[in-house]
TIDOPA-641938 format. One record per residue (C-alpha): x negated, y negated, z; residue in three letters. Coordinates in pm, 1 decimal, padded with zeros to 6 digits. Layout:
<node c1="X" c2="Y" c3="Z" residu="ALA"/>
...
END
This chain:
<node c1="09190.9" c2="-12010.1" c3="-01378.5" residu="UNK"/>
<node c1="09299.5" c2="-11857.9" c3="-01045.7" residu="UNK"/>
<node c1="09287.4" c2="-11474.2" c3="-00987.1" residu="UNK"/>
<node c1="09433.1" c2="-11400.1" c3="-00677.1" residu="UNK"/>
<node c1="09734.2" c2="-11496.0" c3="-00526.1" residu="UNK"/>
<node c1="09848.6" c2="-11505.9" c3="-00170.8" residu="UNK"/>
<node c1="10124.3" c2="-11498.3" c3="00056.1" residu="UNK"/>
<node c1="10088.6" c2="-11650.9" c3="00465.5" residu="UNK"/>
<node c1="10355.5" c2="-11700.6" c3="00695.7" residu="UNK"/>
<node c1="10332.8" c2="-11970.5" c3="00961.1" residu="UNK"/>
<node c1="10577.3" c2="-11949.5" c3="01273.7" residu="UNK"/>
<node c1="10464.9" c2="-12255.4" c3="01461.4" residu="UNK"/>
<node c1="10541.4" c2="-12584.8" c3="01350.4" residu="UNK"/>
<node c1="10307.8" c2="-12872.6" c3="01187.1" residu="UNK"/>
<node c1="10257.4" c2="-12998.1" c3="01518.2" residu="UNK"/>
<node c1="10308.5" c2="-13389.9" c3="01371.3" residu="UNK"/>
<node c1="10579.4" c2="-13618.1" c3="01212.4" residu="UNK"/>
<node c1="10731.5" c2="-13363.8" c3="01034.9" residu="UNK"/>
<node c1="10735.0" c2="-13082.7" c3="01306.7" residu="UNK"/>
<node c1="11125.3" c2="-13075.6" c3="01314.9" residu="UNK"/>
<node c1="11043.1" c2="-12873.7" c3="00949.6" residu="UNK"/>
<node c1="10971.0" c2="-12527.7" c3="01155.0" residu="UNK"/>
<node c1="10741.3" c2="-12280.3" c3="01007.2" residu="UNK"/>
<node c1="10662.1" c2="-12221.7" c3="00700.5" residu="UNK"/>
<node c1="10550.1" c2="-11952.9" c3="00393.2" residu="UNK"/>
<node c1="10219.6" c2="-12083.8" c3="00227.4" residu="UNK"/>
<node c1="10200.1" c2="-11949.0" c3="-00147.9" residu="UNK"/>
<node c1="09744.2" c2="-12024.7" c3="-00253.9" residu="UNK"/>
<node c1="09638.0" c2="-11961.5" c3="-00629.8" residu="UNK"/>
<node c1="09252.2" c2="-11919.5" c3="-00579.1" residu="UNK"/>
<node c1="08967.9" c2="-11838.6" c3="-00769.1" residu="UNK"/>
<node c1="08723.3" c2="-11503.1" c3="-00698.7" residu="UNK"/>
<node c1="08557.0" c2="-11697.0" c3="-00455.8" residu="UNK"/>
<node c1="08874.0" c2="-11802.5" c3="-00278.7" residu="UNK"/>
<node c1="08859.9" c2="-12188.6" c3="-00373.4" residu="UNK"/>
<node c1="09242.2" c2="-12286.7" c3="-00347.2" residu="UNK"/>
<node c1="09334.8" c2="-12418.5" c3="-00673.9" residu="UNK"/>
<node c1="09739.5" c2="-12437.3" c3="-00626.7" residu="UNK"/>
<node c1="09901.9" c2="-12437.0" c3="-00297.3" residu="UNK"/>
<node c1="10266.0" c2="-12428.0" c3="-00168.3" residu="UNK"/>
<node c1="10390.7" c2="-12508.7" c3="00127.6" residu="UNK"/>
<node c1="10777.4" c2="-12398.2" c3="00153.9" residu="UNK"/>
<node c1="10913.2" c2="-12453.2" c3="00522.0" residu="UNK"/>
<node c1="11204.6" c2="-12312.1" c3="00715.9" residu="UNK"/>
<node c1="11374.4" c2="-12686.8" c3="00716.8" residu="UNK"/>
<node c1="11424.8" c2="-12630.3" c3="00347.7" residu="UNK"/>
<node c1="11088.6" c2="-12887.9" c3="00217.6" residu="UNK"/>
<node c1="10864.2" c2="-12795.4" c3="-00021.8" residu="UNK"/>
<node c1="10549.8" c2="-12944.2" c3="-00114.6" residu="UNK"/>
<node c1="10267.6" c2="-12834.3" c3="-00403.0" residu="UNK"/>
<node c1="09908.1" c2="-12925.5" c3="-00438.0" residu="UNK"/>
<node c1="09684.2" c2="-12890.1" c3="-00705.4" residu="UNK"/>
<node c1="09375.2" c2="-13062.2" c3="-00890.8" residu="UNK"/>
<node c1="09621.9" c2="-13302.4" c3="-01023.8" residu="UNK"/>
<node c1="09800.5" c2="-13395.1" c3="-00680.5" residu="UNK"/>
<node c1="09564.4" c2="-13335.2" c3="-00414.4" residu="UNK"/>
<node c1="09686.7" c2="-13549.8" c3="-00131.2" residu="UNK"/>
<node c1="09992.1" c2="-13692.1" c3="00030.0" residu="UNK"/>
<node c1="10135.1" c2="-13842.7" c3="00318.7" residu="UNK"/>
<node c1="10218.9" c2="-13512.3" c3="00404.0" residu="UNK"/>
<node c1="09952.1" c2="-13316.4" c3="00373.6" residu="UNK"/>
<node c1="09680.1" c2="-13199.4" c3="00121.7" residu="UNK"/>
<node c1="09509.2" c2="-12898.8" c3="-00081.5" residu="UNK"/>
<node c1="09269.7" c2="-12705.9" c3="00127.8" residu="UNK"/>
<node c1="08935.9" c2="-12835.8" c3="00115.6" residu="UNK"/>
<node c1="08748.4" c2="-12482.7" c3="00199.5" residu="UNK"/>
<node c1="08772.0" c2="-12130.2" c3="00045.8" residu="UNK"/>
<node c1="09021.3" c2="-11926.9" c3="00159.5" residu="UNK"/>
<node c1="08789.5" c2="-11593.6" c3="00332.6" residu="UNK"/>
<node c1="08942.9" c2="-11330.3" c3="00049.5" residu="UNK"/>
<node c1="08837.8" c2="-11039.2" c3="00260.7" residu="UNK"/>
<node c1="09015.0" c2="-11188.3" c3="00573.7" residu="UNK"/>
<node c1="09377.8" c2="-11227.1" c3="00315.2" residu="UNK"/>
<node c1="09375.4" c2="-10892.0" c3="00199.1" residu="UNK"/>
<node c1="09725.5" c2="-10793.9" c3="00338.0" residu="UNK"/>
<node c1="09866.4" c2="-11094.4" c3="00209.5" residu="UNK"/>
<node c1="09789.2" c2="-11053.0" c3="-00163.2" residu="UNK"/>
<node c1="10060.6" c2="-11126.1" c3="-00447.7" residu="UNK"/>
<node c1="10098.8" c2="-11074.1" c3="-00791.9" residu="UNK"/>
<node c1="10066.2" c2="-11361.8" c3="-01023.8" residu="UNK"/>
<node c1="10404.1" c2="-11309.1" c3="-01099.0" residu="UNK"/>
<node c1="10566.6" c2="-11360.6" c3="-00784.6" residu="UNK"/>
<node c1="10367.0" c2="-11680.4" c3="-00692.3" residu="UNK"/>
<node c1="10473.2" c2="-11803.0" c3="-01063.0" residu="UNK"/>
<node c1="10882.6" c2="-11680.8" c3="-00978.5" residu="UNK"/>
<node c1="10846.9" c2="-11911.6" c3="-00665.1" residu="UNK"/>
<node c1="10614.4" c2="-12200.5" c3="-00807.2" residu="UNK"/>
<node c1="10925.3" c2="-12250.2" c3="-01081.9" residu="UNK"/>
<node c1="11197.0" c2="-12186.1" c3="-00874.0" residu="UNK"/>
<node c1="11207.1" c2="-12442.7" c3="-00593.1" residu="UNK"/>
<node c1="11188.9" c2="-12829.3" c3="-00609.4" residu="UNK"/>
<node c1="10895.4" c2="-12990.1" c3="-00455.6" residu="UNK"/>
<node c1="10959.3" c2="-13289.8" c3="-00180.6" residu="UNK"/>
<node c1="10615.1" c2="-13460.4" c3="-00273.9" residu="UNK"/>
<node c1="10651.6" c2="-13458.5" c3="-00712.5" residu="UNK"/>
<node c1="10865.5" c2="-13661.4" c3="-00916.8" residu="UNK"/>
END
């Protein structure tokens, strides 16, 4: 069950296919030892994508393989409430 939540914002584009999306807010839901276990990806282009345990990988991307560093994401740190407000409030590109 994930215990911290985080907020990152990305200025620079993907750098691939879908570059023409601009930057982007990452939303993670990780564990104490900062495994990802839910990430969002909302972009500037309007996209939204969501990765889990039960939707790992895409043709757009994927959920991070590696712990996030949760010393390094201290500024960034949510409450579970605001990564739940945004994780039901927007329409992901890569779920039916």
């Amino acid at each position: 069950m994930p215990s911290r939540w985080l907020r990152r914002r990305w200025d620079e584009d993907r750098g691939d296919e879908f570059a023409a999306w601009g930057g982007s807010t990452w939303f993670f839901a990780t564990d104490e030892a900062g495994v990802v276990e839910v990430q969002l990806e909302v972009y500037d282009g309007g996209q939204v994508l969501i990765y889990d345990a039960s939707h790992s990988a895409d043709q757009y991307g994927g959920l991070a393989d590696q712990p996030i560093d949760v010393a390094d994401m201290t500024p960034f740190v949510i409450t579970e409430d605001e990564f739940s407000q945004q994780l039901a409030s927007l329409k992901p590109l890569n779920r039916s």
